[in-house]
C-alpha positions as CSV (number, residue, x, y, z in Angstrom):
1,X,-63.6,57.4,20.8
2,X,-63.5,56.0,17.1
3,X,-59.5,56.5,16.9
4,X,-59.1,55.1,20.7
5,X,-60.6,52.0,19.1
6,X,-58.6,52.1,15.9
7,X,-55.1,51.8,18.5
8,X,-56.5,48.9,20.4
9,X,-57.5,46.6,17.4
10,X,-54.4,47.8,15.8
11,X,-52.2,46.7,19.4
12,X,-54.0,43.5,19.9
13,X,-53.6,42.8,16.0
14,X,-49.8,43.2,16.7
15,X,-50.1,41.1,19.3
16,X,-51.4,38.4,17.7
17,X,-48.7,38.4,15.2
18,X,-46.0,38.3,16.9
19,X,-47.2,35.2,18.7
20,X,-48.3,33.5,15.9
21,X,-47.7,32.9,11.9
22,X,-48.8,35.3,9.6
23,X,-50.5,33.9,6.7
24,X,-50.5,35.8,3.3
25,X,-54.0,34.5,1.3
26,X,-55.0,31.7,3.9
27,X,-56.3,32.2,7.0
28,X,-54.2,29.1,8.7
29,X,-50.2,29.8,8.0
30,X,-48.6,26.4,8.8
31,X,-46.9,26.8,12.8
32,X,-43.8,26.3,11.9
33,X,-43.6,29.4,9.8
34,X,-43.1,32.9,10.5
35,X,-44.4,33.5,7.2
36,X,-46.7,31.8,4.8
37,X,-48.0,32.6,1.5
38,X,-50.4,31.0,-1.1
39,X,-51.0,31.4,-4.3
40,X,-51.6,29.3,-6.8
41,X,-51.2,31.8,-10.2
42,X,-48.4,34.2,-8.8
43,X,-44.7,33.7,-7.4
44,X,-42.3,35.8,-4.7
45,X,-39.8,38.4,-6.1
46,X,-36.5,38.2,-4.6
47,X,-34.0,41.2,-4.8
48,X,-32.3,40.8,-8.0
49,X,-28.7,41.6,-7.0
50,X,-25.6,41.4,-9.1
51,X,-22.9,39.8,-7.0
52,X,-19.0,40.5,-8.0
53,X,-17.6,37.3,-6.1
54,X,-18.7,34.9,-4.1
55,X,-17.1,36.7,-1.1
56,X,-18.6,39.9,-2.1
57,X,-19.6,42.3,1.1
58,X,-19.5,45.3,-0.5
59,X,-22.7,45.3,-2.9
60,X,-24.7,44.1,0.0
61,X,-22.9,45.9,3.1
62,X,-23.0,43.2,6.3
63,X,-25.2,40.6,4.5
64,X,-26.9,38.5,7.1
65,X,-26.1,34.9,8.0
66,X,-28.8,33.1,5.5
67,X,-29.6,36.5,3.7
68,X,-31.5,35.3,0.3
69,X,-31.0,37.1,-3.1
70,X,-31.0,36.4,-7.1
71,X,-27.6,36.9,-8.6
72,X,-28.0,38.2,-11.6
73,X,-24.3,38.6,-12.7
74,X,-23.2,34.9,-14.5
75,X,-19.3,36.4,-14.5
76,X,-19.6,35.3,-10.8
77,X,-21.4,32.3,-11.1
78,X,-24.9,30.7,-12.6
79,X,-27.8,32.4,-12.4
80,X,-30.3,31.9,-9.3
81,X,-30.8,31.8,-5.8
82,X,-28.6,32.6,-3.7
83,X,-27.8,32.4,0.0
84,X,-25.2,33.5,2.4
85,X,-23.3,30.7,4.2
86,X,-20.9,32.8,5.8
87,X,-21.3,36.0,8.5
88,X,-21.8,39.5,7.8
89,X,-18.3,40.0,7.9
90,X,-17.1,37.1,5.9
91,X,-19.8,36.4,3.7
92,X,-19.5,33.1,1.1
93,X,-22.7,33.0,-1.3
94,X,-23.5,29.7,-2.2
95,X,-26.4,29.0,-5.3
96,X,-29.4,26.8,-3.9
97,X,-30.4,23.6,-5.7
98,X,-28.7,24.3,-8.7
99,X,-27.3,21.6,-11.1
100,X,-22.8,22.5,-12.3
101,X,-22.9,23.4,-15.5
102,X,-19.5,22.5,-17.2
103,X,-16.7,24.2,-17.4
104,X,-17.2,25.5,-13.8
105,X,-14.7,27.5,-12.6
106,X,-14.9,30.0,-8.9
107,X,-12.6,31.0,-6.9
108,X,-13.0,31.7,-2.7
109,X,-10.8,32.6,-0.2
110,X,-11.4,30.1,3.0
111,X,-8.4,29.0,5.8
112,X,-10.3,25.6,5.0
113,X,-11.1,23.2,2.0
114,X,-13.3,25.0,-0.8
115,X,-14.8,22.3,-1.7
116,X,-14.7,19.2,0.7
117,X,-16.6,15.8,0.6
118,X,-17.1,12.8,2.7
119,X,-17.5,9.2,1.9
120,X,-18.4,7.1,4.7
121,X,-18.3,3.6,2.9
122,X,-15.9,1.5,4.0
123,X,-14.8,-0.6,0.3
124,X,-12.4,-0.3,-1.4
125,X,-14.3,1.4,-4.5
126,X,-15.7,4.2,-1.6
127,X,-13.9,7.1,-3.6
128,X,-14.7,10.6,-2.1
129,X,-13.8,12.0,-5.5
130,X,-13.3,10.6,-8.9
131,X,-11.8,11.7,-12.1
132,X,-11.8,10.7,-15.5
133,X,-9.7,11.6,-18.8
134,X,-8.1,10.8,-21.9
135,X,-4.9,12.9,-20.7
136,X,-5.0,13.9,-17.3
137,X,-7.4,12.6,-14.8
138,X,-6.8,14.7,-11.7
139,X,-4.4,17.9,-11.5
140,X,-2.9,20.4,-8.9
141,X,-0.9,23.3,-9.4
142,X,0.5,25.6,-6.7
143,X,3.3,28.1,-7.3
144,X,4.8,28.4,-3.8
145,X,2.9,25.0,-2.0
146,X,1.4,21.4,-3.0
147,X,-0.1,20.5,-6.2
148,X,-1.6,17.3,-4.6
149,X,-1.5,15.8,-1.5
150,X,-2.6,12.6,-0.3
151,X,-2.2,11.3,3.9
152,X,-3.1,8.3,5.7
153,X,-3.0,6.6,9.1
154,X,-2.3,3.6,8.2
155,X,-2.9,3.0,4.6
156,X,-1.3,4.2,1.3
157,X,-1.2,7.9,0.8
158,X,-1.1,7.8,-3.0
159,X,-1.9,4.9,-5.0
160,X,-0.4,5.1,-8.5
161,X,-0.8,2.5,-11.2
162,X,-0.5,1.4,-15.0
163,X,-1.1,-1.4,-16.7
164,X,1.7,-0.9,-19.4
165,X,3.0,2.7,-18.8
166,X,4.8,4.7,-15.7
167,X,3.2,4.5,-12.6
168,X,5.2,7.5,-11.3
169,X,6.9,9.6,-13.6
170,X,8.9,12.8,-11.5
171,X,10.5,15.5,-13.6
172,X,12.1,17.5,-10.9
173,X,13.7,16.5,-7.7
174,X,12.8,14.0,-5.4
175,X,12.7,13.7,-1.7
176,X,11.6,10.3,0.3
177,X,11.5,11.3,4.1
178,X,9.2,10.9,7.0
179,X,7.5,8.1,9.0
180,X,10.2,4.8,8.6
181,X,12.3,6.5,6.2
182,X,16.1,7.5,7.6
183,X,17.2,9.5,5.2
184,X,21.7,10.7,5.2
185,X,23.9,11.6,3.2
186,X,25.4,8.6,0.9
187,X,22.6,6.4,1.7
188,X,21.1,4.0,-1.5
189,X,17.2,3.8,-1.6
190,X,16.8,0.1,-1.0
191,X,14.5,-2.7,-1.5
192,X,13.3,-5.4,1.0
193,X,11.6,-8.8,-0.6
194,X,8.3,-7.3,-0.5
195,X,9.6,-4.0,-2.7
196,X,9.4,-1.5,0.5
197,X,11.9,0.7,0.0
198,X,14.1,2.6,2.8
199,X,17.3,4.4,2.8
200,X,19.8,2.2,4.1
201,X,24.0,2.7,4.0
202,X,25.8,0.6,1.7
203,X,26.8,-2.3,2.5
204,X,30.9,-1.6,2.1
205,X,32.4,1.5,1.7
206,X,33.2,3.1,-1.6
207,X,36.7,1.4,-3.0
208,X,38.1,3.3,-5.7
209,X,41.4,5.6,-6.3
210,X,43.0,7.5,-9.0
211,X,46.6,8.8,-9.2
212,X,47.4,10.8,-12.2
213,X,50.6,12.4,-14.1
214,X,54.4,10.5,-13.4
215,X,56.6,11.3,-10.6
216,X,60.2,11.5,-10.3
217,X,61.0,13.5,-13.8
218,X,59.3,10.5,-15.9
219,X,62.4,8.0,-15.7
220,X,61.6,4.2,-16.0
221,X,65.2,3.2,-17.0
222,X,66.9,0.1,-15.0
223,X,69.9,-1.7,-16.9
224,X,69.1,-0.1,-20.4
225,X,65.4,-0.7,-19.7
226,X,65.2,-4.2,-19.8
227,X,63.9,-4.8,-16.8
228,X,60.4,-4.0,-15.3
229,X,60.4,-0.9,-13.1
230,X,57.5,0.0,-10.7
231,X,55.6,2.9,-12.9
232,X,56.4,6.1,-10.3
233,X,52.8,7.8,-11.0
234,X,52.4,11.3,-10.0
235,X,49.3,13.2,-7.9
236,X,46.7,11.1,-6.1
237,X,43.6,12.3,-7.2
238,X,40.9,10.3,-5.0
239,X,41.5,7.5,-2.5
240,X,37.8,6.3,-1.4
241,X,38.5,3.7,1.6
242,X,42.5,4.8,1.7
243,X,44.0,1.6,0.1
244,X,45.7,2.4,-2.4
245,X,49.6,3.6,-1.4
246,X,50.6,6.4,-3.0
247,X,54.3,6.4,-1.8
248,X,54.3,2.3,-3.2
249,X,52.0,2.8,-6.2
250,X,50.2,0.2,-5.1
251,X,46.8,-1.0,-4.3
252,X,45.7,-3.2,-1.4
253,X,42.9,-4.7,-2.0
254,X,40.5,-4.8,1.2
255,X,37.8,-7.4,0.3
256,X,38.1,-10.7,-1.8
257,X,35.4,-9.3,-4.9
258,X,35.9,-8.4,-8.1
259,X,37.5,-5.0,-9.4
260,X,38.1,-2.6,-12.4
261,X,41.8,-1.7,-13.7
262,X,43.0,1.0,-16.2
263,X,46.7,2.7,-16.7
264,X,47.6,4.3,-18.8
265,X,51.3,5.8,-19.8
266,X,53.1,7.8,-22.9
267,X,56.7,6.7,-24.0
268,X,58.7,9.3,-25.3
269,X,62.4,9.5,-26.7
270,X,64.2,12.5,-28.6
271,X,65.7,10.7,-31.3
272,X,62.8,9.5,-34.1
273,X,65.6,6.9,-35.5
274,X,65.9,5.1,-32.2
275,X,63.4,2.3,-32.1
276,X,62.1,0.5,-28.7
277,X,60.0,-1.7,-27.7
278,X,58.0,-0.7,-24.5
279,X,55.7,-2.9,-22.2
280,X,53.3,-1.9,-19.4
281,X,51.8,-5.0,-17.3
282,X,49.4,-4.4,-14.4
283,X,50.3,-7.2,-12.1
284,X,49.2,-9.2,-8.7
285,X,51.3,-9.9,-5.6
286,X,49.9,-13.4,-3.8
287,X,52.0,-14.1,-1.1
288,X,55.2,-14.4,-2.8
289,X,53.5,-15.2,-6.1
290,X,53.8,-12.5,-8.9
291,X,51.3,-12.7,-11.5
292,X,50.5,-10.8,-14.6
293,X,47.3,-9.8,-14.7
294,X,47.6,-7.4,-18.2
295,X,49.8,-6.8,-20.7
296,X,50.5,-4.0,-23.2
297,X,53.3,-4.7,-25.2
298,X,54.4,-2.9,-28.7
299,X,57.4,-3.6,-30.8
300,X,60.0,-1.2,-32.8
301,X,58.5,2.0,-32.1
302,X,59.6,5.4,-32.4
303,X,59.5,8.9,-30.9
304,X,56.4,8.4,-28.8
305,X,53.8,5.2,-27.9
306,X,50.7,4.9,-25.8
307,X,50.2,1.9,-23.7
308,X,46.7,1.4,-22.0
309,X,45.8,-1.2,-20.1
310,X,41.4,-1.7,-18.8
311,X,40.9,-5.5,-17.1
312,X,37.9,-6.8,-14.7
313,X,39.6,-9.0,-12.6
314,X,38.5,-11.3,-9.3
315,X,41.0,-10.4,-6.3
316,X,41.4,-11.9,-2.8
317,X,41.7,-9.6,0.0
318,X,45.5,-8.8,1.0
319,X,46.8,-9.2,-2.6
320,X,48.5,-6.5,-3.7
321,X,48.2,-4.6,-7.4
322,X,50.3,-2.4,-9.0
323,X,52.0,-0.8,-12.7
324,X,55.2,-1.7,-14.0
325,X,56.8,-1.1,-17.4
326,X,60.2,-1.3,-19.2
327,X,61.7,0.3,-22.2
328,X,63.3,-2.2,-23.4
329,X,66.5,0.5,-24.4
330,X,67.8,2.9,-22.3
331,X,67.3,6.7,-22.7
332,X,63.5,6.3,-22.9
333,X,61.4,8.2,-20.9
334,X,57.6,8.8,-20.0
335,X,55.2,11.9,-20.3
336,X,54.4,13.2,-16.8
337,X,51.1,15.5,-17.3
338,X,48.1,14.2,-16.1
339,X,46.4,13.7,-19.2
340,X,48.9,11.3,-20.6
341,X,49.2,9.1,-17.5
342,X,47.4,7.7,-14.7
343,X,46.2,4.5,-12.6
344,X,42.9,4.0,-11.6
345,X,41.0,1.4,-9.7
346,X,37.9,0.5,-8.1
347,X,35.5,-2.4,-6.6
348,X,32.8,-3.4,-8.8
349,X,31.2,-6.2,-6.9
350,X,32.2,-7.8,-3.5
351,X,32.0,-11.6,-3.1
């Protein structure tokens, strides 16, 4: 009879429990608690664990959603409380009311942001995150990805300033693509009145041409050389906008602007007692108007001269530019490699 009463107090005891708080040294355990303990000399004990990471599962095996312990191990983090945010299968333990202590370095494995926060102010000095420093304020690093990244709807993306240094400074290659930006090949990054920049083609194709060496066995002699002859150069080596004529050894000239001349030639002649006087001009054909635009002219020389000519000069469109030169003796002859002649030309500026 004694132990039939024992198993009912013991099953209505149970009972009662499980319907309502139980209270550790008060008789009245607040409702909202399962459990509720008083003291007022002694504390609670919480497994003292030594956690390797804080995505460690295998020193507690399928820790529970919430599952409180005291880390013990500071290789893994501070000291203290700690609590699992995760699942038992992807645990992440977080430390509970805890202040940084600096430096403070972890690591986590997450398909989202480790460390994420939210600024719901609306001026302009609501910063979500804020750095400070003598050298560098804010870093990334990534060895396959992004070191930083910044988006926007509708505002700026990254915001980067100095009062008297670089605002940007890129060592490495650049890319500017995306959202209003066209980007091809032989575009020039250019600037509207308000500085917005956007690739844009240039506004005239590349003029320029080079023809180098001398043709034809490197004669130049017309009645004993003293008369100009058209200077036969040799291999075209570019022709940007085709209008330069390589079988005229001339140069059309395609926009009224201003453009850049240099020729070069080498007069030779066997005999070191024979002296001559050679002259290379770069001239203009207007119409029927032949101007000089440069002269290179050297008297009594021997055995071998150089002439050069470099002008900037300001051209309508439809003249026509070319080399000429003239021994001023016969038997004189020029040097036909590419290194010791050629005619070169291009558009600096169009008007």
């Amino acid at each position: 009879m004694k132990k039939l009463f024992i198993v009912l107090v013991t099953m209505l005891f149970g009972r009662n429990a499980c319907a309502q708080s139980v209270g550790i040294n008060t008789n009245s355990p607040h409702p909202s608690s399962v459990l509720d303990i008083s003291s007022t000399t002694k504390g609670v004990l919480f497994p003292k664990i030594s956690l390797q990471s804080a995505t460690d599962k295998i020193t507690i095996p399928s820790p529970a959603n919430a599952l409180l312990v005291y880390n013990t191990n500071t290789q893994m983090g501070t000291e203290g409380l700690y609590y699992n945010s995760g699942d038992s299968n992807n645990p992440f333990w977080r430390i509970i009311g805890s202040k940084l202590s600096f430096p403070f370095s972890q690591t986590g494995s997450s398909n989202v942001a480790l460390f994420y926060v939210a600024n719901s102010g609306n001026s302009q000095n609501s910063i979500a995150i804020s750095g400070s420093s003598e050298v560098i304020g804010v870093r990334g690093a990534s060895d396959t990805g992004i070191g930083v990244s910044g988006t926007s709807s509708s505002g700026v993306g990254v915001l980067a300033s100095s009062t008297s240094g670089l605002a940007l400074h890129v060592s490495g290659s650049l890319k500017i693509a995306g959202n209003g930006q066209s980007p091809g090949q032989g575009k020039i990054l250019t600037s509207d009145a308000n500085g917005n920049a956007t690739w844009q083609a240039p506004a005239v194709n590349i003029i320029a041409f080079s023809e180098l060496g001398i043709g034809g066995g490197g004669n130049i002699n017309s009645s004993g050389g003293l008369d100009f002859v058209t200077v036969n150069f040799g291999n075209i080596a570019y022709n940007h906008g085709g209008d330069y004529n390589p079988f005229a050894d001339s140069f059309l000239v395609p926009f009224n602007g201003i453009y850049h001349f240099d020729a070069m030639v080498e007069w030779t002649h066997g005999d070191p007692s024979l002296q001559f006087s050679p002259s290379l001009q770069l001239v203009r054909f207007r119409g029927n108007d032949l101007t000089e635009l440069a002269l290179d002219f050297k008297y009594n020389v021997s055995s071998k001269y150089t002439s050069t000519i470099s002008i900037d000069c300001q051209l309508q469109q439809g003249d026509i530019v070319f080399v000429r030169g003239k021994s001023g003796v016969n038997g004189v002859e020029l040097e036909t490699s590419n290194s010791t002649a050629h005619f070169n030309g291009r558009m600096l500026q169009k008007l």
